[in-house]
VEXPA-933258 format. One record per atom (N, C-alpha, C, O): residue in three letters; y, x, z. Coordinates in pm, whole numbers, plus 50000, padded with zeros to 5 digits. Layout:
<rs>
alaYXZ
...
</rs>
This chain:
<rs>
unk498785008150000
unk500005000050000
unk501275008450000
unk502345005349947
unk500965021650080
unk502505031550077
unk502775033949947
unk503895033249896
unk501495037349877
unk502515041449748
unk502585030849626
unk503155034749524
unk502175020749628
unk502475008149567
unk504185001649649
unk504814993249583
unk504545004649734
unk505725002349784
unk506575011649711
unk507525008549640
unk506035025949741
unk506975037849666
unk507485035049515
unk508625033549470
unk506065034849446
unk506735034249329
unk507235015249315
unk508165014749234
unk506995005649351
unk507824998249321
unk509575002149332
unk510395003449241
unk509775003549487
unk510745010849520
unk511905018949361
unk512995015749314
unk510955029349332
unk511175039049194
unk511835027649100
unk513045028649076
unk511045016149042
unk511395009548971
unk512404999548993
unk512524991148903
unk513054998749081
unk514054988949118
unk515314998049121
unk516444995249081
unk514775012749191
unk516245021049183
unk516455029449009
unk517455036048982
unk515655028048943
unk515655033348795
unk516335021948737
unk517115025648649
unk516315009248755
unk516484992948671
unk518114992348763
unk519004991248678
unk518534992648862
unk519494989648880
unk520464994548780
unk520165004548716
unk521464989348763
unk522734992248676
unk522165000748566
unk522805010948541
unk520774997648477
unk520485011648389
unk519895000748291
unk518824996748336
unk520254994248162
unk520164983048085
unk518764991648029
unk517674985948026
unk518945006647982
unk518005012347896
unk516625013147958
unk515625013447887
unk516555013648131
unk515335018848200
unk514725002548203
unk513505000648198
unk515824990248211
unk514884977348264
unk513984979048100
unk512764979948102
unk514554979147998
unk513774974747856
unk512494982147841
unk511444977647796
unk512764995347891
unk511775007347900
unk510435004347992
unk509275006947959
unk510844998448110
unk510184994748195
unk508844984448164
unk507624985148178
unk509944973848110
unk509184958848053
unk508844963847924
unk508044954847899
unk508814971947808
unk508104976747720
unk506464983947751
unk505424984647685
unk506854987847870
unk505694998447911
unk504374984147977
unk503144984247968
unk505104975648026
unk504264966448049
unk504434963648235
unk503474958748295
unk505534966848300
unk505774969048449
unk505674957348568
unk505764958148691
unk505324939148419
unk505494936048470
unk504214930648564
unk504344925048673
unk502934933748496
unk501374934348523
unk501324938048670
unk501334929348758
unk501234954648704
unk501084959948855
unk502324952448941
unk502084951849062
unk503384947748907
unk504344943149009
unk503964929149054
unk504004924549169
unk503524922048920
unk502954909048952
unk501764909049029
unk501674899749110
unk500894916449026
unk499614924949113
unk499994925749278
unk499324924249381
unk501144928449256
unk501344933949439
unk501364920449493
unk500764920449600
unk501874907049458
unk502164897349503
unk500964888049514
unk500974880749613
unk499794886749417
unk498404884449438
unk497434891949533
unk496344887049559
unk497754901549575
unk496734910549622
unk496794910649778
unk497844914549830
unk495724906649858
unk495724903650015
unk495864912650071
unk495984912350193
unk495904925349991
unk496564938950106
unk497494942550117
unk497734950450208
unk498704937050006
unk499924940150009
unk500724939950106
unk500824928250141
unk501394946850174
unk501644947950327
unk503504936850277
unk503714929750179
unk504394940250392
unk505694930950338
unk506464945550333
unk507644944850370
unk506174953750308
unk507244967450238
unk506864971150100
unk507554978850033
unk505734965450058
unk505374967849934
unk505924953849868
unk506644955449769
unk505704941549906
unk506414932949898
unk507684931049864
unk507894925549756
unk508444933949920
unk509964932049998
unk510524944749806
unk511224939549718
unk510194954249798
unk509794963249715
unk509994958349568
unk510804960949479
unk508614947649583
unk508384945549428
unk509354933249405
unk509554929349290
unk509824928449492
unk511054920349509
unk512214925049453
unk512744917449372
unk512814936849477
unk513804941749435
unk513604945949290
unk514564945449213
unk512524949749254
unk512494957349102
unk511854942649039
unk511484944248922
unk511724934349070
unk511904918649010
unk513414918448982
unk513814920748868
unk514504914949114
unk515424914249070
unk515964924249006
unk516704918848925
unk516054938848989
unk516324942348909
unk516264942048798
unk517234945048728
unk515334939148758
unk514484940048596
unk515224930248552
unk516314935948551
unk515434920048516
unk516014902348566
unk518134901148594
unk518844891248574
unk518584916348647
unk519574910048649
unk520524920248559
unk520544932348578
unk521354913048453
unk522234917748375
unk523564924248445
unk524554916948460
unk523604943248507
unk524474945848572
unk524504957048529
unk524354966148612
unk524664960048406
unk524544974448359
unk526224976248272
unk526104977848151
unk527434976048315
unk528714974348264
unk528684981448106
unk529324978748005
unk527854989548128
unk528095003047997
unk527444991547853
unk527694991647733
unk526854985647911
unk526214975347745
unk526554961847750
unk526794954447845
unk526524960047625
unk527394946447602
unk526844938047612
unk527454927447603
unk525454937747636
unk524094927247626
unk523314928947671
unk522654938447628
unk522784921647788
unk521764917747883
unk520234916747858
unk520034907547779
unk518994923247898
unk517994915947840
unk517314907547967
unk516124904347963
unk517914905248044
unk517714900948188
unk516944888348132
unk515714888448132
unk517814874948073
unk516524865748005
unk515304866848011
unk514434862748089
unk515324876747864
unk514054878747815
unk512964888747924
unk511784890447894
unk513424893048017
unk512754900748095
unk512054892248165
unk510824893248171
unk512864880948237
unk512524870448292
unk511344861948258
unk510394858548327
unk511684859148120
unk510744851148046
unk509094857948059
unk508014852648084
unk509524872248028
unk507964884148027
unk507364881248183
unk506254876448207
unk508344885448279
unk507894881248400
unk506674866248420
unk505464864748439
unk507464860748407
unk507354842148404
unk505804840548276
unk504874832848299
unk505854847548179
unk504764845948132
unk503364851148140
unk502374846648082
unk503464864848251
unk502614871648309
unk502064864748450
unk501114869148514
unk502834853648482
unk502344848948596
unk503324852748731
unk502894852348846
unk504284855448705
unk505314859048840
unk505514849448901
unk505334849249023
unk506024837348821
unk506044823448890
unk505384816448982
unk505824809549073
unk503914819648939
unk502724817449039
unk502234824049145
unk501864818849251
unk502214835049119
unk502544848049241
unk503154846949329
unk502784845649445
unk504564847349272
unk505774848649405
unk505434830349491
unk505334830949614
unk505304817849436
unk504884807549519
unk504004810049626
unk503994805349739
unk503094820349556
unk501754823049647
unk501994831349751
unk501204830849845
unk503144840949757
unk502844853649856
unk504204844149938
unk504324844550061
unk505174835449846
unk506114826849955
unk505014819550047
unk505194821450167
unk504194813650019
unk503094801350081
unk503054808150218
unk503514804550327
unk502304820050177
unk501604831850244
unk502094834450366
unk501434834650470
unk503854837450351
unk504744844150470
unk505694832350559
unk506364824450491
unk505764831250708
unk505834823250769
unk507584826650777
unk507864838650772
unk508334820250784
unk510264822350756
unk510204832650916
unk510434844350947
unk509774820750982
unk509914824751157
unk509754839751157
unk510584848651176
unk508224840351127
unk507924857551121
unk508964866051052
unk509594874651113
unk509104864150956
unk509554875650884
unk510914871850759
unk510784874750639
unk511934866450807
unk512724856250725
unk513624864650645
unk514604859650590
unk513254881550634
unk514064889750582
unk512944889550446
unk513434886350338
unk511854892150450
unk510714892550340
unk510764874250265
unk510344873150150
unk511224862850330
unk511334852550275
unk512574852950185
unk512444848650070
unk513594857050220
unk514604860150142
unk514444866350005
unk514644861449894
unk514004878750043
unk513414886249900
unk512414879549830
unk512564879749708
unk511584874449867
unk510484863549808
unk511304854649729
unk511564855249609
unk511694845349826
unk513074832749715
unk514054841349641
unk513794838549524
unk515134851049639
unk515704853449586
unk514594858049404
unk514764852649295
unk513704867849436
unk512924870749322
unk512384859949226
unk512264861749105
unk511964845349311
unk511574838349235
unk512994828349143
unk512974821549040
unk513804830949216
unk515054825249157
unk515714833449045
unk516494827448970
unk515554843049030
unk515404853948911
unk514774852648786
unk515254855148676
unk513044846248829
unk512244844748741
unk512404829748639
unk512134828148520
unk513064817848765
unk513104808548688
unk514394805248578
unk515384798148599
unk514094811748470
unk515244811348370
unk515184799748270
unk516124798848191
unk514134790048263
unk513984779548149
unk513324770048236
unk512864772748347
unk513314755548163
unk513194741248180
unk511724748248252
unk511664751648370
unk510744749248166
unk509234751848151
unk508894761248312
unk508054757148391
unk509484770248329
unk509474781248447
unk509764770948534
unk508814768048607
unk510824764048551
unk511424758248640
unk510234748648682
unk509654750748789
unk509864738348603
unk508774728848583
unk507604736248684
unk507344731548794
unk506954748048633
unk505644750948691
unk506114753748841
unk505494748048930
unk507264763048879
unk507304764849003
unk507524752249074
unk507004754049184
unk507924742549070
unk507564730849137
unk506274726749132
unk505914721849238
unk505254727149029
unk503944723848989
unk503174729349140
unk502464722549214
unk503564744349157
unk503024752549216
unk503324752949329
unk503314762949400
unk503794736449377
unk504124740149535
unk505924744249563
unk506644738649645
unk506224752249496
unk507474757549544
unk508514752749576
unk509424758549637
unk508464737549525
unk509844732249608
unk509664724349702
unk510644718149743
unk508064721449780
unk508044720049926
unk508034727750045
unk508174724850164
unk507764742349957
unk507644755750029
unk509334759650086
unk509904760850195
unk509624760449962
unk511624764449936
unk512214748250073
unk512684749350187
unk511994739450018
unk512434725750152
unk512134728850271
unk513054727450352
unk511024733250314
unk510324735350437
unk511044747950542
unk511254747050663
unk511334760750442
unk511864772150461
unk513344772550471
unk513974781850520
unk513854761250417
unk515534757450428
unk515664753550531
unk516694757850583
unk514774743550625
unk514484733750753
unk514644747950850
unk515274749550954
unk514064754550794
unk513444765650893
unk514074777050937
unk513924783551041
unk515104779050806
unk516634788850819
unk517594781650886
unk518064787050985
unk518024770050854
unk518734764050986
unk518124760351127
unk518884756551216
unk517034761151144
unk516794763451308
unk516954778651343
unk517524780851450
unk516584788651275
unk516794801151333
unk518224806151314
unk518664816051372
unk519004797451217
unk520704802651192
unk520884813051101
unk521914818951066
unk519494814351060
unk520264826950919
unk520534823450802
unk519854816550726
unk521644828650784
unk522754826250662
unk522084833050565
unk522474828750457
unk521214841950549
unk520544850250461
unk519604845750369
unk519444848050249
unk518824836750478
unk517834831450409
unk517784814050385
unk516844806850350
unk519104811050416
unk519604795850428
unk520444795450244
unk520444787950146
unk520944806250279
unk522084807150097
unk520554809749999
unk520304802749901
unk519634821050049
unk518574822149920
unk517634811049880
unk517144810449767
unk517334799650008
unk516364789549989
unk517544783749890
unk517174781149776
unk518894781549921
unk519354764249853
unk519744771849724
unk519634765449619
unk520264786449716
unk519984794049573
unk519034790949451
unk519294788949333
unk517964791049513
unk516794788649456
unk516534774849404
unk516194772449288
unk516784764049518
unk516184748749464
unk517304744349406
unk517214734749329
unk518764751349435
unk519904748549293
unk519394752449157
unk519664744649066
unk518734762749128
unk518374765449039
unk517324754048965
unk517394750348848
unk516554750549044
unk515154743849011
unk515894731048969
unk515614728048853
unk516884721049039
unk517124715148990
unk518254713548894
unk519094704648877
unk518084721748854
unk519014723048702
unk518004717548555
unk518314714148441
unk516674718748628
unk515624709348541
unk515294695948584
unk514944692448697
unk515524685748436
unk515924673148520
unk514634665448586
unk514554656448669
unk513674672748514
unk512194669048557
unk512044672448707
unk511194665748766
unk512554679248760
unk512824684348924
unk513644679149002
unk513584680949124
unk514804669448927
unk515624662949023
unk514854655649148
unk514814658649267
unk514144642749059
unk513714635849156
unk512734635949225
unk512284626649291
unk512114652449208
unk510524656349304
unk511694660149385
unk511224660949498
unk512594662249391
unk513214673149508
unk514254659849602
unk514594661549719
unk514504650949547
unk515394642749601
unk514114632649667
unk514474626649768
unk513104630949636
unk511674620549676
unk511004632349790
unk510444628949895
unk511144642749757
unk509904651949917
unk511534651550003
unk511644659250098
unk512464644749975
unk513414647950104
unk514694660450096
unk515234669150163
unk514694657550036
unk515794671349968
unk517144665850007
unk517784675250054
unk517814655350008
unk518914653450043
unk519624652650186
unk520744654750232
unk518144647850240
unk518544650650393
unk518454666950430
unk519384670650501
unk517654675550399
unk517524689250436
unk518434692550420
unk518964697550519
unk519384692250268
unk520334699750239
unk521664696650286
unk522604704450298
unk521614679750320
unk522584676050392
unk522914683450576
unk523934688950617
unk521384679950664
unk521214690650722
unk521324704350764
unk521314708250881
unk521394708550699
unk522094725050652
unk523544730650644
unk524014740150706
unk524074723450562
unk525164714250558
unk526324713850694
unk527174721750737
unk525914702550727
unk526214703050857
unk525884714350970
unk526854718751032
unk524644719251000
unk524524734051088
unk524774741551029
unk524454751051101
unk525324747650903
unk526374759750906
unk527774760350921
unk528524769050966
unk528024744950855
unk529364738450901
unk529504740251053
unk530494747051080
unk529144738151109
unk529304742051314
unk529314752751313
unk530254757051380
unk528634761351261
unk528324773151309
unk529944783051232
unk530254793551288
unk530474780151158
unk531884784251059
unk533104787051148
unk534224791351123
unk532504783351255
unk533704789151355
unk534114802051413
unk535134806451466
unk532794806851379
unk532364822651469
unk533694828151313
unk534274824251212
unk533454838951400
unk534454850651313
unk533964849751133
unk534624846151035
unk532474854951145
unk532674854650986
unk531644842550951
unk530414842250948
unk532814831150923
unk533034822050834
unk532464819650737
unk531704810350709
unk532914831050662
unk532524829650474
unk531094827150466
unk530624818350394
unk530254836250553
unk528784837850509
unk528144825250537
unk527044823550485
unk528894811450647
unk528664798950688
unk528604794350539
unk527684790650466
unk530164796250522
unk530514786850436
unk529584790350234
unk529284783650135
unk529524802650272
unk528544808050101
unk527444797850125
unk527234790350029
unk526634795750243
unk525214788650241
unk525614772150239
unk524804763950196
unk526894768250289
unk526924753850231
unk527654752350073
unk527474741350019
unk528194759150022
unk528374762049883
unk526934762149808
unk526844754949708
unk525934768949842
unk525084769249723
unk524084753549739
unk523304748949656
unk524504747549889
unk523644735349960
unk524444726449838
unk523884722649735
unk525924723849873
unk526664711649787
unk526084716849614
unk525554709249533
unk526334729349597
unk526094730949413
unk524254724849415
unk523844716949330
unk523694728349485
unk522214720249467
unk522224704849511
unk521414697849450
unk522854699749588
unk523584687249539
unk523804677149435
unk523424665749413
unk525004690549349
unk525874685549278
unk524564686249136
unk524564677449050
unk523854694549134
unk523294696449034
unk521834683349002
unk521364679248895
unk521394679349180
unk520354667849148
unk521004655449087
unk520384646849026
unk522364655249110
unk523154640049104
unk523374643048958
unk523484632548893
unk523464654048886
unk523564650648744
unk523084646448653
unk522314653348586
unk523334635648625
unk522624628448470
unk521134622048581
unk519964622248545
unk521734616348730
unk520614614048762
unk521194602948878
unk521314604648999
unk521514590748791
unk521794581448940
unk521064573549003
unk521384564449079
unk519834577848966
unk519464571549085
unk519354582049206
unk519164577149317
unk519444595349197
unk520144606649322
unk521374601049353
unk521624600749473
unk522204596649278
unk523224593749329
unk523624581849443
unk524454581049534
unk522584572849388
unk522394558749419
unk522014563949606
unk522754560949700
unk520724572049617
unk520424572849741
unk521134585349768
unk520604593049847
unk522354588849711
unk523264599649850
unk524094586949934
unk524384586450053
unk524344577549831
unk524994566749883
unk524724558350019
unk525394553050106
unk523034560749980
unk522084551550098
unk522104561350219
unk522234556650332
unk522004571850204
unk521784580050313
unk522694585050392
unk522504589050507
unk523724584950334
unk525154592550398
unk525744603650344
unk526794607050399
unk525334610950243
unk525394622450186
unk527044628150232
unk527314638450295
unk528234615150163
unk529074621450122
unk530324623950223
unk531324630850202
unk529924615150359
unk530804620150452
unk530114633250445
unk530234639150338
unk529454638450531
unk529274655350518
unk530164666150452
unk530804676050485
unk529794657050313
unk530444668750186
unk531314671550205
unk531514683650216
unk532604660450224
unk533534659950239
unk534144666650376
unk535174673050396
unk533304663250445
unk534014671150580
unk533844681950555
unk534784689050592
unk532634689750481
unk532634708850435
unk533894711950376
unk534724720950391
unk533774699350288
unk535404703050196
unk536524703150311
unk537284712450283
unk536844698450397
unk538164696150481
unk537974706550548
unk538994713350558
unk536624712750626
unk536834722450688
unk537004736250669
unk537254744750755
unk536754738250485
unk536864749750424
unk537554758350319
unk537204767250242
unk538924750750354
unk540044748050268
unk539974758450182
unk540094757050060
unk539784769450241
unk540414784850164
unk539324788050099
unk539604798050032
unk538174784850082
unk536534788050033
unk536694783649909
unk536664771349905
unk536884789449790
unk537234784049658
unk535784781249630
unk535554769149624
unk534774788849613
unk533354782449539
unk532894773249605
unk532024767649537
unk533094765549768
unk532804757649836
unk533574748649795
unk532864739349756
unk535164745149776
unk535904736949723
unk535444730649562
unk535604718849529
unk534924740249482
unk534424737749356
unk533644731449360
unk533864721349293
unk532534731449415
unk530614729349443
unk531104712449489
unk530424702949451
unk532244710749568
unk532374698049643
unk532864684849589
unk532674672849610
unk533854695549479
unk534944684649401
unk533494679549234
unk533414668949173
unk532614692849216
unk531654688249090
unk530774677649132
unk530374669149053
unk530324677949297
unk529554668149386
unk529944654349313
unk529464648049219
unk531254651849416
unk531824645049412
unk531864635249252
unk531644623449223
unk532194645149191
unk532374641649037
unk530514634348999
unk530054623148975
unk530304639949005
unk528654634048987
unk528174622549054
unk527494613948997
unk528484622049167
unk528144609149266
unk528664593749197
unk528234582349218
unk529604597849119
unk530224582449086
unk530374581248938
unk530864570448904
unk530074589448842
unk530454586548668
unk529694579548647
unk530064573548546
unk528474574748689
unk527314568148627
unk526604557048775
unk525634549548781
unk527544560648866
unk527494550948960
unk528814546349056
unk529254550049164
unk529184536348956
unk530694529849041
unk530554524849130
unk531574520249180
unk529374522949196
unk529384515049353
unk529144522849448
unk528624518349550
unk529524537949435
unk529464543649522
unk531604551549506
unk532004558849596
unk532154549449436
unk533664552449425
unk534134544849558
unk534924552349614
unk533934530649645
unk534364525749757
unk533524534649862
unk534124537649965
unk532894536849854
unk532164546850010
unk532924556750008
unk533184562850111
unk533364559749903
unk534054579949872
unk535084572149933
unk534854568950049
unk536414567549870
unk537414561549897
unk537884558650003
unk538924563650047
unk537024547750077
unk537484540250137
unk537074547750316
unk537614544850423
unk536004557450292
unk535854564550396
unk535874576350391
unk535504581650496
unk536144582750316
unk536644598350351
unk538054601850279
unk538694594250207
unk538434616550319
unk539574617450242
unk539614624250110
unk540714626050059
unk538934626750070
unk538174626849895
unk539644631349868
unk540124642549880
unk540224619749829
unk541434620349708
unk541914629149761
unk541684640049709
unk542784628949884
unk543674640549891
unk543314656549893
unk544144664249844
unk541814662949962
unk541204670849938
unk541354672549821
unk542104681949793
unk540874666449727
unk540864675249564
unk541734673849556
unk541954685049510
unk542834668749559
unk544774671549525
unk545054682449583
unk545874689649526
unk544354687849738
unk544924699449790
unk543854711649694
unk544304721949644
unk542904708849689
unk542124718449597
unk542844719649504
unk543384730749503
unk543144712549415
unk544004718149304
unk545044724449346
unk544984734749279
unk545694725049393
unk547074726449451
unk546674745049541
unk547354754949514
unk545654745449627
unk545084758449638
unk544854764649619
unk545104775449671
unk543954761349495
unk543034766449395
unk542804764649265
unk541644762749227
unk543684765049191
unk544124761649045
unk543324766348962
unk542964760648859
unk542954778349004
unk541834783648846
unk540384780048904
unk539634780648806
unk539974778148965
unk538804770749047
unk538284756849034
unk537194752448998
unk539574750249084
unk539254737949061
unk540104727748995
unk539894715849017
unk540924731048926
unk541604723048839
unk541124712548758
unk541374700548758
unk540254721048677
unk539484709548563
unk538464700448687
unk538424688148698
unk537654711248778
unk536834696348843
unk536974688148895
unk536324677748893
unk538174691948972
unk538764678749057
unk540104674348995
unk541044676249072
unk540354670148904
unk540524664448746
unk539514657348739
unk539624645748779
unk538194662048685
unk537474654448648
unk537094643748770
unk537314631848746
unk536604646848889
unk535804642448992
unk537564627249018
unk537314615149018
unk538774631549032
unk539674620149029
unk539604612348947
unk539244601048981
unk539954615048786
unk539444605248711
unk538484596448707
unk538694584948669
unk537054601648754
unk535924590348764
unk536004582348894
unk535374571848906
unk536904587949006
unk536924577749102
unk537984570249073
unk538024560649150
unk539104570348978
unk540154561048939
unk541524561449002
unk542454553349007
unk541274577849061
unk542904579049115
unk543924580049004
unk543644584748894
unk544974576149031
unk546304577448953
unk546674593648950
unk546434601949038
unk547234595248842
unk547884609448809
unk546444618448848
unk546454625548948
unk545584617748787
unk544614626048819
unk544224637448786
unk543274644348820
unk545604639748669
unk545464653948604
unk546634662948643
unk546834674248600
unk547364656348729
unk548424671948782
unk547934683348823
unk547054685748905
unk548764691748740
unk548294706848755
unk547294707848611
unk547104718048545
unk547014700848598
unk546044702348454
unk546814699648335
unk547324688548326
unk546974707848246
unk547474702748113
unk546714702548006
unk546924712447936
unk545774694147955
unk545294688247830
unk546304693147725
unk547454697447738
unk545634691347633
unk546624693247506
unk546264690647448
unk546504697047345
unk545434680847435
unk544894663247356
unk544854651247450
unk544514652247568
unk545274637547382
unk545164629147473
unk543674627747571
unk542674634447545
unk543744621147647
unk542714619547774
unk542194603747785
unk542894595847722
unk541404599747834
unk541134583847852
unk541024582048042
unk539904584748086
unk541744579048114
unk541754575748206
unk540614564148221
unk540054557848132
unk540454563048374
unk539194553048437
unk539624543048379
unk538644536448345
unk540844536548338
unk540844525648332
unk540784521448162
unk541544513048115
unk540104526248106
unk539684530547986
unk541284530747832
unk541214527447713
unk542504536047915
unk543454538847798
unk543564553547805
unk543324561647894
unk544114554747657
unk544154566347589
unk545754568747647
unk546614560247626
unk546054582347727
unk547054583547728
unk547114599047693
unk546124606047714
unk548414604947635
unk549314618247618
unk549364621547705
unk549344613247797
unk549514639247743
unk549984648247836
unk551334640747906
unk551464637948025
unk552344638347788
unk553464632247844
unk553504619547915
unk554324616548002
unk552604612547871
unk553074599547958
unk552154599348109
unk552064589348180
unk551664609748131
unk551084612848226
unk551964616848347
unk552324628548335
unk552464610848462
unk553664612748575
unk553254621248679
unk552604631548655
unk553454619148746
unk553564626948889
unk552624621448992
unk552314609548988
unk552184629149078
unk551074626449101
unk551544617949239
unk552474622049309
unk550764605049271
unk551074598149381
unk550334606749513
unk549564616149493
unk550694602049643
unk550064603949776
unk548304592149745
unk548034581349695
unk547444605849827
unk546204597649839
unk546504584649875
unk547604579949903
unk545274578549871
unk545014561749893
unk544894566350083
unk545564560450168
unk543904577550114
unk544334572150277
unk545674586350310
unk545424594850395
unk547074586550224
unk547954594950316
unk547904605950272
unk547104610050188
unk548794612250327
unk548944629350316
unk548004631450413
unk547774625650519
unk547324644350337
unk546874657450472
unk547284666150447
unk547454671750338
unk547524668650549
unk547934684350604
unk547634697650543
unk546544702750566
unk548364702750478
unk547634716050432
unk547034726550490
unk546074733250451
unk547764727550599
unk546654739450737
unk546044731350807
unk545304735350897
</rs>
């Protein structure tokens, strides 16, 4: 196992930032023995942890000197050698509690591998998004931000396939992530913040991503409570631009294809004015989304700060010009406060 760690090791520090060594690597065929370490019952978690990294290496496009990535297609080689099935298996394998630094590297690698509909598809086939649910449950009881951002990393990814929305929203996915959610939100008080707030950012973007093109997710964030939460992440994380983004695309998704959930947003949280202060914060961030996410709930002036430069169709289905577009009113519940 030492020197199956070693040279994995070799291959992750050769693949980092080196576009020519990942192609070299995956030409030679690297991805066979690496996929090997993750099947094999002797593999200790340093040989592991190991072939983890020269996964993600191989897999991630960070080489500045070339203009073109083969990270994809590396992925794909991975994914067709069986990495997909592997990494589920050696995740199955390792308990979060025990060892939640080796779960990390486990989810992060397999979130690497899943680059297409099909990848995405089998690793759910294979277990992995009750494994990834279970292990999210399991990072917010122990409080690590480490392995709380890599689980909802991961099942953001997965459900970016729409065939995965509703296995992940039916085994319970909305309460976990809502869950999560909320205990890093508490926990955002301690000094460093950000790393709270990164793990409910990637929670709302896995969210935002089941509710797309998918209302009946939307239908039951409605039933469950989803969107006070959201919204309170959003109020409590003003200055968190990818958390502000992830909240206002939520948002936007929850109601285009389901208008009976625009009075729950509305009428009980402060939605509107949040994305008015998002824009207003965070202009290159969130301009266009919370734009978009106002328009589908039917606020007035929903494009200040945004300038189109073709007409637009407002909720209320007219075609209006940049120009006849005014000034933006006070939310429906009031001003808030900017600090």
């Amino acid at each position: 196992p030492r020197s199956v760690a070693d040279c994995a090791a070799v291959v992750a520090a050769a693949c980092t930032r080196n576009e020519a060594c990942k192609g070299a690597f995956i030409k030679a065929g690297v991805e066979t023995p690496l996929i090997a370490v993750f099947v094999d019952a002797a593999s200790d978690a340093r040989a592991l942890r190991h072939a983890c990294a020269a996964v993600k290496a191989l897999t991630t496009g960070d080489d500045p000197r070339e203009p073109a990535s083969g990270a994809f297609t590396h992925a794909r080689a991975m994914a067709k050698a069986g990495a997909a099935s592997a990494l589920c298996v050696s995740l199955t394998a390792v308990e979060a509690s025990e060892d939640p630094v080796l779960c990390a590297s486990l989810t992060t690698a397999l979130k690497h591998v899943a680059v297409n509909d099909d990848i995405c598809k089998e690793i759910a086939e294979r277990g992995g998004v009750a494994r990834l649910l279970e292990t999210l449950q399991t990072s917010a009881s122990l409080g690590d931000a480490k392995l709380a951002r890599a689980c909802a990393a991961c099942l953001r990814q997965l459900a970016g396939s729409d065939g995965n929305k509703s296995l992940i929203v039916n085994a319970g996915g909305l309460a976990v992530l809502t869950h999560v959610v909320n205990v890093f939100g508490a926990r955002a008080g301690d000094a460093d913040a950000d790393r709270f707030h990164s793990v409910q950012e990637q929670c709302v973007g896995c969210l935002a991503a089941l509710l797309l093109k998918n209302p009946e997710g939307a239908a039951r964030c409605g039933a469950e409570g989803v969107f006070e939460p959201v919204v309170d992440a959003m109020s409590r994380a003003r200055a968190h631009k990818g958390l502000q983004r992830q909240c206002a695309m939520f948002l936007r998704n929850a109601v285009v294809r389901n208008p009976e959930n625009v009075p729950l947003i509305l009428n009980n949280t402060d939605a509107e004015a949040l994305l008015r202060l998002s824009k207003k914060n965070h202009p290159k961030e969130c301009v266009d989304v919370a734009s978009a996410a106002m328009r589908d709930l039917g606020c007035d002036n929903y494009n200040e700060g945004w300038r189109p430069t073709t007409a637009v169709m407002g909720a209320d289905g007219v075609v209006r010009t940049p120009e006849e577009l005014g000034d933006e009113p006070v939310g429906v519940n009031g001003p808030i406060p900017e600090e």
